[in-house]
Structures are given as structure tokens and as C-alpha cells.
C-alpha positions in Angstrom: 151.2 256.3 196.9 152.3 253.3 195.4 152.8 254.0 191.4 151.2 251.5 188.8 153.2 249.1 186.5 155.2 251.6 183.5 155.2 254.5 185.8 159.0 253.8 186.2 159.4 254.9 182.8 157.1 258.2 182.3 159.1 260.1 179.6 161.3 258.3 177.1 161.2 257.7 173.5 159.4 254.6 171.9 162.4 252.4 172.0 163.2 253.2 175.7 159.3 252.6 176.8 159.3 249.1 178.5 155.1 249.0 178.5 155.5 248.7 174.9 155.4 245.4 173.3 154.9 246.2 169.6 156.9 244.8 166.4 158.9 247.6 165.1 157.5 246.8 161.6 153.7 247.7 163.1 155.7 251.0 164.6 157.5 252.0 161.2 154.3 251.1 159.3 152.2 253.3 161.2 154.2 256.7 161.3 154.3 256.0 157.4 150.6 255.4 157.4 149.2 257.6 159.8 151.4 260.4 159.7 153.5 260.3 156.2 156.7 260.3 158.5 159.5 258.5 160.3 158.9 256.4 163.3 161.6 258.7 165.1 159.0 261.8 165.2 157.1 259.1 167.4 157.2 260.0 171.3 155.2 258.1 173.6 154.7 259.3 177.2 153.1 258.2 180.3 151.9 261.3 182.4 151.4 261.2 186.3 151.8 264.7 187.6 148.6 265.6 188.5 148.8 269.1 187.6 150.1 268.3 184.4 147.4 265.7 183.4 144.8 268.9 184.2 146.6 270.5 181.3 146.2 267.5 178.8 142.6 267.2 179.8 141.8 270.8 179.6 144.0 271.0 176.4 141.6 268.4 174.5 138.5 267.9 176.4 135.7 268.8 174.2 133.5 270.1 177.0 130.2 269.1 176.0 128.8 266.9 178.7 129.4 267.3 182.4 131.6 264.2 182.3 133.7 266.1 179.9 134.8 268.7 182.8 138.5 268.6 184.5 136.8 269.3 188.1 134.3 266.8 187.8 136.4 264.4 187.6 138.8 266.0 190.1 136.1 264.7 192.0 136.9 261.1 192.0 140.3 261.3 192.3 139.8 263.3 195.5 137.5 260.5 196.8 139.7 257.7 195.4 143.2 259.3 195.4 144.2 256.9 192.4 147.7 257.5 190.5 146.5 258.9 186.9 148.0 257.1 184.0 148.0 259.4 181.1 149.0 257.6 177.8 150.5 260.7 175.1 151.2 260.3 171.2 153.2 263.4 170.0 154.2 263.4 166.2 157.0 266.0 165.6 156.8 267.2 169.1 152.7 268.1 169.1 151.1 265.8 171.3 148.1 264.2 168.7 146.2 261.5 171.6 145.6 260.6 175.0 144.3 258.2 176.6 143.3 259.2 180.0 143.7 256.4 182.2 144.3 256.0 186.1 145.5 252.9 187.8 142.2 251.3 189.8 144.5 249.6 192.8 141.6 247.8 194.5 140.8 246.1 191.4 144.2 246.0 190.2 143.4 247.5 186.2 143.5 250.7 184.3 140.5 252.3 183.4 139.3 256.0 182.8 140.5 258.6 184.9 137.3 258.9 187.2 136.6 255.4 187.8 133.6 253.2 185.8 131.4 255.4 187.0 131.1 258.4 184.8 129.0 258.2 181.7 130.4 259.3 178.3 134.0 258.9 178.3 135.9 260.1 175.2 139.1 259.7 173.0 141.0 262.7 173.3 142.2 262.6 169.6 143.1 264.9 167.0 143.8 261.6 164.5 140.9 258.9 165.6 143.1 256.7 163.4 145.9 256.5 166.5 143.5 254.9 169.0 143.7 251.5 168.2 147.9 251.8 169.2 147.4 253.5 171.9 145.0 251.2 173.2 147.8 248.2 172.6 150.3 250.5 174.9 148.4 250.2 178.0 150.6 247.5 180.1 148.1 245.5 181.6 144.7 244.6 182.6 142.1 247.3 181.1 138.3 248.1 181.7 137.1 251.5 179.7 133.4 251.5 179.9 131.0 254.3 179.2 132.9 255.2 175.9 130.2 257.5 174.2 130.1 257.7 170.0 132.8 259.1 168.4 132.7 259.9 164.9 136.0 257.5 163.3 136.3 255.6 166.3 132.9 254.2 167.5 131.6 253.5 164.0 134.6 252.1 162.7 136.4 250.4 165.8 136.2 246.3 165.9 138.4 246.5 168.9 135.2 247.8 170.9 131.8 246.3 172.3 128.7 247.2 173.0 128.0 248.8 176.5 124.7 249.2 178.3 123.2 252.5 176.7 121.9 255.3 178.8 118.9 256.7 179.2 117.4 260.4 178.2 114.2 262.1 178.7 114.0 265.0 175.9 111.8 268.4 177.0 111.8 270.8 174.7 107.9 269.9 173.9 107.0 269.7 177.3 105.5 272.6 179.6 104.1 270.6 182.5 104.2 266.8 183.7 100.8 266.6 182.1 103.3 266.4 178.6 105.0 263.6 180.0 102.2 261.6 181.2 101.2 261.4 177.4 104.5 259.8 176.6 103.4 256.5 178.2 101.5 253.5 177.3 98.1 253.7 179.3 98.9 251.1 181.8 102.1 252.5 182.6 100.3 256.1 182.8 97.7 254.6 185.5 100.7 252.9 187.2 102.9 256.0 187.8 99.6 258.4 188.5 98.4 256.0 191.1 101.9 256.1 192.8 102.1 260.0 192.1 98.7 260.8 194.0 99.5 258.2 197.0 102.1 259.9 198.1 101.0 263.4 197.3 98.0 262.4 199.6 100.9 262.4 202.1 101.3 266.4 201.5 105.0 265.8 200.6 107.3 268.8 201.3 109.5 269.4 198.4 112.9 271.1 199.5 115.2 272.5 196.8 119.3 272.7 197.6 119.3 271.7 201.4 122.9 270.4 200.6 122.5 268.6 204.3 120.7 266.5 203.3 123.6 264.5 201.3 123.9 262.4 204.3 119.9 261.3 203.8 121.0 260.1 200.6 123.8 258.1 201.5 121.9 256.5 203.9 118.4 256.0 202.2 120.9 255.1 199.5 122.7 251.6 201.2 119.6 250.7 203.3 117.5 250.2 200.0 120.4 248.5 198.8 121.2 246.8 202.3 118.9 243.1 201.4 120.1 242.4 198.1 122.5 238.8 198.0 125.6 240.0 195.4 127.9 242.5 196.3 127.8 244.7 192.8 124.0 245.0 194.0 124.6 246.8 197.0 124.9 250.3 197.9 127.8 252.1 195.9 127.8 254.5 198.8 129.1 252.0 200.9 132.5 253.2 199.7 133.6 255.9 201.8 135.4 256.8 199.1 132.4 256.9 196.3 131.0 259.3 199.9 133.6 261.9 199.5 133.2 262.1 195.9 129.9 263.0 196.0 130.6 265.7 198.5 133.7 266.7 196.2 131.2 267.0 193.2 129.2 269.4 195.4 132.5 271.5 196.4 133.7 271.9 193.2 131.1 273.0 191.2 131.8 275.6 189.2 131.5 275.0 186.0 128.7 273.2 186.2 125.6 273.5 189.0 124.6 271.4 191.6 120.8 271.3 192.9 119.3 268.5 195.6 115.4 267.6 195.8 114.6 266.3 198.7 111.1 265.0 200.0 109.6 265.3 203.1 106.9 263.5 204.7 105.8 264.1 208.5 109.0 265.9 209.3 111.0 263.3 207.6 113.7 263.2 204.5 112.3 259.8 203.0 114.0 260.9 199.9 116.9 262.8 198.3 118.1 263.3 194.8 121.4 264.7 193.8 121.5 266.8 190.3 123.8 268.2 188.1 123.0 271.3 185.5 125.4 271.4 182.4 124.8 272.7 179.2 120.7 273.1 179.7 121.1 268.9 180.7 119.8 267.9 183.8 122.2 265.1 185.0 120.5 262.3 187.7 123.3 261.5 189.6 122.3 260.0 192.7 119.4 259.1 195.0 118.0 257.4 198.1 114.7 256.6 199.1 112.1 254.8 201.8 110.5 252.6 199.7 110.3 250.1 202.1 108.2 252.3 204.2 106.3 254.7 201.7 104.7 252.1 198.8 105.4 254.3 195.1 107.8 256.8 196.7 111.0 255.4 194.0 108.0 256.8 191.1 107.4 259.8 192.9 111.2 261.1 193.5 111.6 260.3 189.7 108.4 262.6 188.5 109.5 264.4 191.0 113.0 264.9 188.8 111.0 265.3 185.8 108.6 267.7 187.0 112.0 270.1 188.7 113.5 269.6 185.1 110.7 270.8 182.7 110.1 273.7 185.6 113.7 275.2 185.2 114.7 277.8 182.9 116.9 276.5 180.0 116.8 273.2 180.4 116.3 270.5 177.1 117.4 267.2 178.2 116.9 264.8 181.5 120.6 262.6 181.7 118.8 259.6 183.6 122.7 257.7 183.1 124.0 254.6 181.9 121.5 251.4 182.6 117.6 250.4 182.7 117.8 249.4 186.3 114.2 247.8 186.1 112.2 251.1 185.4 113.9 253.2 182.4 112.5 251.7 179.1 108.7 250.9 180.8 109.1 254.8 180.6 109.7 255.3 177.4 112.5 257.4 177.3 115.3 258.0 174.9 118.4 255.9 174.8 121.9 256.6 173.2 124.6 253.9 172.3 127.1 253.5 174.7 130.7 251.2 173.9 133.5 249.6 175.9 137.0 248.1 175.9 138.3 245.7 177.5 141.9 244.1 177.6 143.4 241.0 179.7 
């Protein structure tokens, strides 16, 4: 596996560390600053043992949203097999930040360890005030999207943007769909019911965890994608690697749950939904279905969702992910800020 640029040098102290291109001064001035101490308690590492980086991340992940969770984003590296690039700050030998990176080869940049994909990436800090640096030793071309609020970082960090936010549905008032159709603006209410009782007049069959059905979704996935003209429009399931993710994500949960809703109609999976259950959240990770074919079916596999969601024990929020795709704010639901970094 061929290693990124500053892999050469994974352990060394800050004046041995090649990636780093900062004025002594700014080094000095920091430790006094951050720290009350000398530059020489300063030890920046770059960590690519795999096993090793598992220890970091379970050391300071905060564990609070499925994105959070070491094995979820074992995942990704199973489907992409990308060299992890873990950026360390240890002050008299403690290790205080990381930046959890991984070297994205086809693209040729850094970004999170995971990919772009995930939602809600976090600083792993125990001084917010260390990020900025630690963002300056990252030796080349950077994309960290998804980065989720972060109290000392988000709210005070110039160096970051705004990303698209994501999207929530919150259902602790709701009992039935019937709660949710009161939620919407009248026209929009007529809109999804009409959709909702054409297909029903289908007699649907709704099938819960037929985990075979992954391969519908793939599938319904890329040929609902298939027409569109740009490339970042098309299926991300095209990827054979973004494929075995997804099956990873099914074979390693453990921490969290995984549950698929599929839809039936004369014998026929027209429609497949792949969930995650973390923390009473209900994550919508992926779907395919007929549209072409069955007029309101995209509406229905999204009620659908909602109706699964407010049905299941112990279950508060809908995670509908980053992005309004053409549907999300017509439905009214909730929306949390989102940030991102970049760096040529």
C-alpha cells in the first residue's frame, strides 16, 4: 500500500518532522501560550498503524452519534483500504489532539478517516485552542467536511466555513404518522398523502431486516441515478468500494443496530432502505427505489422511514444526513449547522 506524503517520518520530535513548515517563533509562542511551557514538551506524531489509530479514536471519541463509533468507520477503511494519517499533539508526554485524517489516493488529499461521507466529524481535543496548529501540520491538499459544532472550535474558528447542514425529524410528540402529517404546510400535506395512498392502493408489502435485499438497493440505487449528465450526480454505489462498505456497516454492527425496509409490490423489491439505530437516533443511510416505474414511490419509502421510526421503541430523532437533496426543507424538518475546512 503506497504510504502518503510525511508518512516517512511517523514519530519524531517537532524539529525532525519534515510536514512541518512553521516559524519557530509561532512554535515557542504557542507552548507559552497554550500550555505555560517550553516548546521542547512539544511532540508531534503522525500515526499509521492501524491498530494503534483504533486506540487514539477509542481513547477520545466522544461516542455520541453513530459517526462517532471506531467500527463504523472501520467500515470505510475496509471498503476503501486508505492509509490512515493520524496527526497527535502530546504536551509532557500526554497526547492533548488528533486530527484523524486518512490519505484519499484517488483524489489525491487528506480528509477524515472515513471518507466525505460520514456526517458529524469531530476534533478530538482535550485543548480546542490546539486545532488551528494542527490543522497547519497537515502536508498537503485537505478536504474535512461534515465537521459538526464544537463548543471552542466551531463558534470561534475563522479558519472554517459553512457546510451544507443536515437534516432531522424530531419524534418525541409523535405517536402515529397522523402527527407528522400536521407538521406540513397544506399543500405539501395533500402532496405526500396523495403519493402515500397511490402506492398503498398497490397493497405494498413491507419487509423488515431481509439483509438480501442490499443488492436491491445498490441497484435501484445507480439505475435512479443512471440518466443524470455530471458525474458527482450519479450513483455513489457505483463504487465498488462505497458497495463493500455498506456490507461492512452491516457486518460490523455491534455497537450500533442495523435494520432494512424494503417494499414490495407484485412480488417485486421496488424499494430498499438501509438504517442505522444509535443512541434512540434513527440514521437514513441509504436507499434505492423504482420511481421511474411506480409514480410517488421516493414519498412513500420516506413515510415509510418515518412511520418504522415513530413505531420503534426508544427512538427520539430521524438522522435524514447532510443535504436538502430537492425534498428535505418542503418537509419541514429540523436542520443543524454543519462546517468545513479546506486547505490547498
Amino acid at each position: 500500500m503506497e504510504k502518503p506524503p510525511g508518512v516517512a517520518s511517523a514519530s519524531s520530535f517537532l524539529t525532525n518532522i519534515p510536514l512541518l513548515d512553521l516559524p519557530q517563533k509561532e512554535i515557542v509562542n504557542f507552548a507559552k501560550k497554550i500550555f505555560n511551557g517550553s516548546s521542547r514538551d512539544l511532540l508531534f506524531r503522525v500515526e499509521t498503524d492501524l491498530s494503534e489509530c483504533q486506540l487514539l479514536w477509542e481513547e477520545f471519541s466522544p461516542n455520541e452519534s453513530l459517526f462517532d463509533l471506531w467500527d463504523f468507520r472501520l467500515a470505510f477503511w475496509r471498503g476503501y483500504q486508505y492509509h490512515p494519517y493520524f496527526i497527535t499533539l502530546s504536551f509532557q508526554e500526554k497526547v492533548i489532539s488528533i486530527l484523524p485524517l486518512w490519505f484519499d489516493k484517488e483524489d489525491n488529499q487528506y480528509t477524515w478517516f472515513g471518507g466525505s461521507w460520514p456526517d458529524e466529524n469531530t476534533f478530538f481535543t482535550k485543548s480546542a485552542k490546539t486545532i488551528p496548529l494542527l490543522l497547519k501540520l497537515i502536508p498537503g491538499k485537505t478536504r474535512l467536511f461534515c465537521i459538526r459544532s464544537q463548543e471552542g472550535i466551531t463558534d470561534q474558528g475563522s479558519f472554517l466555513e459553512a457546510d451544507e447542514e443536515k437534516y432531522i425529524l424530531d419524534l418525541k410528540n409523535f405517536s402515529s404518522l397522523d402527527d407528522f402529517w400536521g407538521t406540513l404546510k397544506k399543500k405539501k400535506r395533500y402532496n405526500l398523502k396523495r403519493d402515500w395512498k397511490r402506492i398503498q392502493a398497490l397493497k405494498p408489502e413491507i419487509i423488515v431486516n431481509d439483509f438480501s435485499h442490499l443488492e436491491n438497493l445498490f441497484k435501484l440505487n445507480i439505475d435512479r441515478f443512471e440518466e443524470m449528465v455530471l458525474d458527482d450526480n450519479k450513483s455513489t454505489f457505483l463504487s465498488k468500494e462505497k458497495q463493500q462498505t455498506f456490507k461492512e456497516i452491516i457486518n460490523l454492527a455491534k455497537d450500533y443496530q442495523v435494520r432494512m425496509v424494503s417494499t414490495k409490490i407484485d412480488g417485486k423489491v421496488v424499494a430498499v432502505d438501509l438504517v442505522a439505530l444509535y443512541h434512540q437516533t434513527y440514521y437514513c443511510l441509504a436507499g434505492g427505489c423504482d420511481v421511474e416505474n411506480y409514480s410517488g414511490l421516493g414519498s412513500f419509502a420516506n413515510l415509510q422511514l418515518i412511520k418504522d421510526a415513530i413505531e420503534l421503541e426508544n427512538v427520539d430523532l430521524i438522522d435524514f444526513l447532510q443535504g436538502d437533496v430537492n425534498w428535505k426543507a418542503s418537509w419541514r424538518l429540523g436542520t443543524r449547522p454543519l462546517f468545513k475546512f479546506a486547505k490547498d
